[in-house]
N, C-alpha and C positions, 0 to 999 in steps of 0.2 A: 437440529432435532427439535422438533415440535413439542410445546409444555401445553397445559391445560390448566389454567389459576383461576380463584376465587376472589372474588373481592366484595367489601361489605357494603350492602345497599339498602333502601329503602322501597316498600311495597309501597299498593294504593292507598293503604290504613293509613302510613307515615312510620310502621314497624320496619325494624332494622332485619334483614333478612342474607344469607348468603347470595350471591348472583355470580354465577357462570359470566368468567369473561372469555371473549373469544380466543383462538387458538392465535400464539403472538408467537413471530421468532427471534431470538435473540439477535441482535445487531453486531455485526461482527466485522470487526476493519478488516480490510482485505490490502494484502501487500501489493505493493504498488509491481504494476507489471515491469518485466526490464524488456528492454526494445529487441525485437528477432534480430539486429545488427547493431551491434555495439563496438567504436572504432575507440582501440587501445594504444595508446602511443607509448610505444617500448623503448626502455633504453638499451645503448648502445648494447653493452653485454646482456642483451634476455635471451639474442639469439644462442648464448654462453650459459653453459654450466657457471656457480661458483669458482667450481677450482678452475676451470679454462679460462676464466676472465681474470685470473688471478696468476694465472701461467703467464698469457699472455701480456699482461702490466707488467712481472718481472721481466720477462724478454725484450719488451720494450721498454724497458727503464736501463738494463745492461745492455742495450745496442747502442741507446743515446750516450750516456756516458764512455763506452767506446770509441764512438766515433768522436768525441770533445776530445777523448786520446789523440786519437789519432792526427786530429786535424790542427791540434797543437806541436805532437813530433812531426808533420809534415811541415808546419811554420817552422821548427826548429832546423829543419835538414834542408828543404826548400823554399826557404822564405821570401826567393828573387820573382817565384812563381806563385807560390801560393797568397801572396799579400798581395799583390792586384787581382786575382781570383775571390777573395773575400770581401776587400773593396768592391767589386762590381757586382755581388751577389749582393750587399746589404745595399748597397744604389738601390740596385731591381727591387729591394723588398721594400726600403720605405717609398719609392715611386709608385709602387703597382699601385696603391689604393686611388691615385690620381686618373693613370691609364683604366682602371677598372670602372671608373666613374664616368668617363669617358667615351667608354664602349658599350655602356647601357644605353648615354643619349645615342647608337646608332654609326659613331665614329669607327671605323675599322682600327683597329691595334695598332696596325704599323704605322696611321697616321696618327693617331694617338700618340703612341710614344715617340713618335718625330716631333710634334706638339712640343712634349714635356721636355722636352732633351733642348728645343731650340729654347725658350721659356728659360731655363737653368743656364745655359751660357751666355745667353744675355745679360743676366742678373748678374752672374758672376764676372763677365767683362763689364758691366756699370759699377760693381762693387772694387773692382781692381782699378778701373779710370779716376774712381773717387777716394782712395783712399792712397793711392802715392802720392797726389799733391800733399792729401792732410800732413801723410808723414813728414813729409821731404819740410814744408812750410812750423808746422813744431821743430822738427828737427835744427832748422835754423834760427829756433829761438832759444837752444839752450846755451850761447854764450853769453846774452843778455841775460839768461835766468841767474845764474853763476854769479857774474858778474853784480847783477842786483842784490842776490842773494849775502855776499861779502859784503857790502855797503848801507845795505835796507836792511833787508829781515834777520844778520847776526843781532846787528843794534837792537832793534824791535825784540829781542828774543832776551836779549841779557837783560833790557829794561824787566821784561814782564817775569824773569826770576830773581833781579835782584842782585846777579853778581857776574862778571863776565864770564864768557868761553873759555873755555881753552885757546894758548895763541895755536896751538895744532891745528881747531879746528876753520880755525879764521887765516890758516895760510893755504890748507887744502882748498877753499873757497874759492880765495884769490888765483892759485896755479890751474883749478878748474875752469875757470872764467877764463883766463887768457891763451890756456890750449884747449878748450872747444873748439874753436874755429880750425885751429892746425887738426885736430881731430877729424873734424867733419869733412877737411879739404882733402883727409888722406883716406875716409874709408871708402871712397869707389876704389883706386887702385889694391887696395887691402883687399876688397869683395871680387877682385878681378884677380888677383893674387890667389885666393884661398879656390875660386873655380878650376882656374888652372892646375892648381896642384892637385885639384879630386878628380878633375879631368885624365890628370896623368893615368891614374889605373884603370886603364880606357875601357876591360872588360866591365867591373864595378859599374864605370860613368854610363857604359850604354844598355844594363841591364836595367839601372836606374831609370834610365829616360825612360825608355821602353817601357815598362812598369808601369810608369806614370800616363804615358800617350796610350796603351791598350786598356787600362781604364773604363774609360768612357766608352769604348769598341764594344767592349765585354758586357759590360752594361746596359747597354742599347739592346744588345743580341740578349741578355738573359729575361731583358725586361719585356720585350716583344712573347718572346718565348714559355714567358714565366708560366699560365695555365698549362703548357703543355709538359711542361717541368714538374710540374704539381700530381697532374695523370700520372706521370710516369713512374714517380715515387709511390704511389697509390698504386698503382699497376702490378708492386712487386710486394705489397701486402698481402698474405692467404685470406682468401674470402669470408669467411665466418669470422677473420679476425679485424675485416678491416674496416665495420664501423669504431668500432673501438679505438682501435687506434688512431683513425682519421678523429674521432675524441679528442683524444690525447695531442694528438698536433693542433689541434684548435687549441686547446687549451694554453700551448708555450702560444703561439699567435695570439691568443686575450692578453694574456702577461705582456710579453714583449709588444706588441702593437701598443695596448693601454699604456705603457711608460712611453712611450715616443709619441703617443698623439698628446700626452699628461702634461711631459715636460716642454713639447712644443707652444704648446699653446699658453702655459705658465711662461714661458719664456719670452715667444712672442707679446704676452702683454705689459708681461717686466720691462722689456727692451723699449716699449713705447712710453711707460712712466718714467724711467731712467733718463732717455732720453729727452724728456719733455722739461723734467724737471734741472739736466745739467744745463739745457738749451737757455733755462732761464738764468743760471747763473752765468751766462756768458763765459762757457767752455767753449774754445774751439774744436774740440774732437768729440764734440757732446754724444753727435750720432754713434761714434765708430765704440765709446764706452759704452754707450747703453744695448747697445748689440752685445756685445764682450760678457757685460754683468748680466744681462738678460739671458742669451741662450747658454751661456756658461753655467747656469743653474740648475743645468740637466747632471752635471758634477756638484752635489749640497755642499751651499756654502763657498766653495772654489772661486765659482764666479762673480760670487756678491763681495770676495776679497780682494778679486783681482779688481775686480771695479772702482774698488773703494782708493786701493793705493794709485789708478790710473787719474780717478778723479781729482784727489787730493796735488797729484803731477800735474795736471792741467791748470788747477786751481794757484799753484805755484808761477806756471808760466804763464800765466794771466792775471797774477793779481791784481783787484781793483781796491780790497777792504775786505773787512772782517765778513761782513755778508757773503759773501760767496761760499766761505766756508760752512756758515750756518746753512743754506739754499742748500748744499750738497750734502750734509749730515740729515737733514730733514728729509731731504729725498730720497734716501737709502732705508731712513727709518719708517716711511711712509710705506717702502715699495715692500720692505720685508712685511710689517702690518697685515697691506693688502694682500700678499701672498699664503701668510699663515692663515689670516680670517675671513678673506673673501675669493681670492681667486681660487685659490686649491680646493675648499669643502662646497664653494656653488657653482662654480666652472667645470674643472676637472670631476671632483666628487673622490667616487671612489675606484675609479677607473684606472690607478696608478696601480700596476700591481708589483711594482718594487720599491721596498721604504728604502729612506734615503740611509740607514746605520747599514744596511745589505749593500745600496750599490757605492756606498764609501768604501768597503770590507772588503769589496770584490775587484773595485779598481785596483786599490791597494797593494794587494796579493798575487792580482794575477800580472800586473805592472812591476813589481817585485820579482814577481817568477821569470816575466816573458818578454819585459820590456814594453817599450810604444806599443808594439802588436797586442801586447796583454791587455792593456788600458782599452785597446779600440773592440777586444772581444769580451770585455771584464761583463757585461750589461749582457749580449746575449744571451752567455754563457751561467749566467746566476738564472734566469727567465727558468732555462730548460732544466737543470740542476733541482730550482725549486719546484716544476712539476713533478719529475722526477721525487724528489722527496716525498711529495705531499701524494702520491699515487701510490709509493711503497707503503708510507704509514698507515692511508685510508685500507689496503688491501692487508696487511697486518695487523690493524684492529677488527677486521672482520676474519680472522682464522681463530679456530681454538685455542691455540696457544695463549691466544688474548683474552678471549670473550671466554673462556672455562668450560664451553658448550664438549659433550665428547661428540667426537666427530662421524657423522654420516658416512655409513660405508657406498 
């Protein structure tokens, strides 16, 4: 709207006189325009009501843990079957990301996963050609260890307390030392012995093999197969449900994938410090422990113990001096160091999505409940558990019940 102002001037006298100022219009911001096409990136549940998105989380939170039912009473009832069935699905799943990298550069899948499959038995035949000698070659030094050990290291040992042993423990020494060797000459017939007798309950011995040989069959076919596996699970989700849920199964894939790419690559580098640093105390099985304490730390703590006492055994059947001992303490404490302050918060980050008091809690229990087979699905099975958890909560703090709002009819 148009105003009409005054303002005070000077005539041709030099008198102060009113003067018409021209007609002004106020200045006025103008809101800024929004674009005729504006592209909204919706989440999963927009195409969802509240309470449909909220239905559908509970339905899929009671299917999942359903089927963890079920798939645990099916290990319980057919565990001859369903335990190489499990094995060859957790194959396919931690292999796929290799095959799936592989088949961007252009590679067809089935060469792909022939790749991967030739690749892993190689490794695994180089890893079993190098590691019977190691054993077999310690193995034949623990009559000397024995034996040194009653002559050398009792003496060394009462010097540095000050008062002898026990003659108990200094006879056990001696009888150790002189049947090693009877020992070691009778456990092939022993290991030939104990086959035979597992052999006898032939149905047992050839469900077992079989088991073992279908394996890597199963494997190969689920890992080839595996996108079309993925469809087909998706195929049987209702439509308006099924970004959402295709969500929700990402989500246990973050968790579960991030712990295994987490603890691989923590382990992997542990394995290399481990190993670098027994190599220098002149361990003979430097390699095969820093493998052991390395990837064994996908189990916290398990593996950095089982390392310690393997190392502390080689350090025995190799002694040269007190340094060896120091070189291996140093190494462990170096390698934990590097793990708590450098490899896990600028490697890994925050990519782990299961702490280590969860997947100790969860071995534990489900190991306790299920045996070996519990141990081998303790870690999945926490992954999907904790989605599950943290989906119900999130959808629970968003209902009235929580939030005091009364609720829209």
């Amino acid at each position: 709207m148009k105003r009409r102002g005054a303002v005070i001037g000077r005539n041709k006298r030099g008198k102060a006189q009113a003067v018409k100022a021209p007609a002004t219009t106020p200045r006025v911001e103008e809101a800024p325009r929004e674009p005729a096409l504006q592209v909204v990136r919706s989440e999963p549940e927009a195409l969802l009501s509240e309470a449909e998105a909220r239905r559908v989380d509970f339905v899929w939170s009671a299917v999942m843990v359903g089927v963890l039912g079920l798939v645990f009473a099916l290990l319980s009832v057919f565990g001859g079957v369903a335990v190489p069935v499990l094995l060859a699905l957790g194959t396919a799943y931690v292999l796929n990301p290799v095959v799936a990298a592989l088949e961007r550069r252009g590679i067809d899948r089935t060469w792909g996963t022939s790749a991967v499959f030739a690749a892993c038995t190689l490794a695994t035949a180089g890893g079993v050609l190098y590691l019977v000698p190691v054993f077999r070659d310690e193995a034949a030094k623990l009559p000397e260890f024995f034996v040194r050990a009653s002559s050398q290291v009792v003496p060394q040992v009462e010097s540095l307390l000050g008062h002898p042993l026990p003659d108990l423990l200094q006879q056990r020494m001696t009888e150790l030392g002189g049947r090693a060797s009877e020992l070691l000459q009778s456990a092939g017939p022993t290991a030939a012995r104990l086959v035979a007798s597992f052999a006898g309950n032939t149905a047992r011995f050839v469900t077992t093999l079989l088991g073992l040989m279908v394996v890597p069959v199963l494997a190969f076919f689920f890992l080839q197969d595996y996108p079309r596996l993925v469809e087909l699970v998706r195929g049987l989700v209702p439509r308006r449900a099924e970004r959402l849920v295709s969500q929700r199964f990402g989500e246990v894939d973050d968790v579960l994938s991030a712990f295994v790419r987490g603890q691989v690559t923590v382990g992997a580098i542990l394995s290399v410090l481990y190993s670098v640093g027994l190599g220098f105390a002149r361990i003979d099985m430097a390699i095969v422990i820093g493998f052991i304490a390395g990837f064994g730390n996908m189990v916290p703590y398990l593996g950095t113990g089982v390392g310690v006492v393997l190392a502390l055994l080689g350090v025995m059947l190799s002694w040269q001096g007190a340094w060896q001992l120091a070189v291996v303490v140093g190494t462990f404490v170096v390698g934990q160091m590097a793990e708590g302050f450098i490899i896990t918060p600028r490697v890994v980050g925050d990519k782990v999505g299961l702490s280590s008091m969860a997947v100790i809690i969860a071995i534990l229990a489900f190991g306790e409940l299920f045996g070996f087979t519990g141990i081998l699905l303790a870690v999945p099975t926490t992954a999907i558990l904790k989605v599950v958890l943290s989906v119900v909560v999130e959808r629970y703090q968003k209902m009235p019940v929580y939030t005091g709002e009364k609720p829209t009819p």
